[in-house]
C-alpha positions in Angstrom: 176.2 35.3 146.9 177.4 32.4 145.0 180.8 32.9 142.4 181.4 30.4 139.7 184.8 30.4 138.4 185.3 27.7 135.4 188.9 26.4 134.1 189.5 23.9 131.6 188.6 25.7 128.5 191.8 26.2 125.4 192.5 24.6 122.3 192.2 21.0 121.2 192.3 19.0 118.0 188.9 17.4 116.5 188.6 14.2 118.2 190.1 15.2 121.5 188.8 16.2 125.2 188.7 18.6 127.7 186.9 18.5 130.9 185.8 21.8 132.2 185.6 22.6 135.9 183.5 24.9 137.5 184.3 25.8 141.2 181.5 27.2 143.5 181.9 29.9 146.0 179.5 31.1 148.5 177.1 28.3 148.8 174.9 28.5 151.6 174.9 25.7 154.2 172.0 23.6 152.6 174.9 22.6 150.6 175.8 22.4 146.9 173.6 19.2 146.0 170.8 21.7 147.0 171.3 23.4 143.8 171.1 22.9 139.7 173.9 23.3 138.2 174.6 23.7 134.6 176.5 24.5 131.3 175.7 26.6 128.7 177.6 27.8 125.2 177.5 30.7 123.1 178.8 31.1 119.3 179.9 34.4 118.7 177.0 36.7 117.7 174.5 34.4 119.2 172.5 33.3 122.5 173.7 31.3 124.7 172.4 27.8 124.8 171.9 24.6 127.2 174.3 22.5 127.1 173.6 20.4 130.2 172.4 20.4 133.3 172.2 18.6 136.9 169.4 18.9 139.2 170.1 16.9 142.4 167.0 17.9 144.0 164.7 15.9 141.6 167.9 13.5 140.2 167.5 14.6 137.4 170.2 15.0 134.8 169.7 16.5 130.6 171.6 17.0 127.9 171.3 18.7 124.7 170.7 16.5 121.7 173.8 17.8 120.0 176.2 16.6 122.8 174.6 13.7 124.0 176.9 10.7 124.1 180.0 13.4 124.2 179.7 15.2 126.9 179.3 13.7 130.7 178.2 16.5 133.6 179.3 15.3 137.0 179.9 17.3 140.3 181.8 16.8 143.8 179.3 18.3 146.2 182.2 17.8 149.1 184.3 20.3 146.6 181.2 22.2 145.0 182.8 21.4 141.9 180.8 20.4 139.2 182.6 19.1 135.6 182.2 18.5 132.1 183.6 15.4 130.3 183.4 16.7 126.4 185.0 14.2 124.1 185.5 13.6 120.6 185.2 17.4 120.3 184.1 19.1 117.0 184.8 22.4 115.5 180.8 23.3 115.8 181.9 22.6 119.8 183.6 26.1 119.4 181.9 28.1 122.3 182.3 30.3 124.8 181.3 27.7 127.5 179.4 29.4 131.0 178.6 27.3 134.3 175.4 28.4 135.7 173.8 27.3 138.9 170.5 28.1 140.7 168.8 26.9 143.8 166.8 24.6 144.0 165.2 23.1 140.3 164.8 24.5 137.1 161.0 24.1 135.7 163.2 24.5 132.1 166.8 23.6 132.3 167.2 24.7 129.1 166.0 28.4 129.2 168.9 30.7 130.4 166.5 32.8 132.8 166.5 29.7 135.4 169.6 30.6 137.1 170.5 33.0 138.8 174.2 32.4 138.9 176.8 32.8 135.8 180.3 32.3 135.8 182.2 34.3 133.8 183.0 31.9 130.5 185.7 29.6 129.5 186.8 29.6 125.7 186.8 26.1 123.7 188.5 25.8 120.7 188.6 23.1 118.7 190.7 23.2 115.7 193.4 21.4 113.5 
């Protein structure tokens, strides 16, 4: 069974960065450039939704609209470790942030239901 843990989440100013990390457990011998992996966010009260995601199966790689140009997904398939840059963070970047992964390649890497895997959430806030 695969375990995502993220770190990297806390508070920073408008303007600034974080990079969140999101470390993979239990992944099966294909290896983790055999699976999608991906971020999404959640306001409070509200869905969760796509922030980005990495499909090394088809080389693919997406971004929502709102963070493109900010935010940079990456991964270290020797560490199954996968990242994301975020810089010149907004307030409206203010999310519970989840790594999600699934085997294999999402048909929509934007709809929640294509993984199977969820880590358990990182806080970002970004304040003055």
């Amino acid at each position: 069974q695969v375990h995502l843990v993220e770190s990297g989440g806390g508070l920073v100013q408008p303007g600034g960065s974080l990079r969140l990390s999101c470390l993979a457990s239990g992944i099966t011998a294909s290896g983790f450039e055999h699976y999608a992996v991906g971020w999404f966010r959640q306001y409070p009260g509200e869905g969760r939704q796509a922030v980005s995601c990495e499909s090394p199966m088809d080389d693919k790689i997406y971004y929502a609209d709102s963070v493109k140009g900010r935010f940079t997904i990456s991964s270290d398939n020797a560490k199954n470790t996968t990242y994301l840059q975020m810089n010149s963070l907004e307030p409206e970047d203010t999310a519970v942030y989840y790594c999600v992964a699934t085997l294999g390649q999402p048909s929509r890497w934007y709809d929640e239901r294509a993984y199977d895997y969820w880590g358990q959430g990182t806080q970002v806030t970004v304040s003055s």
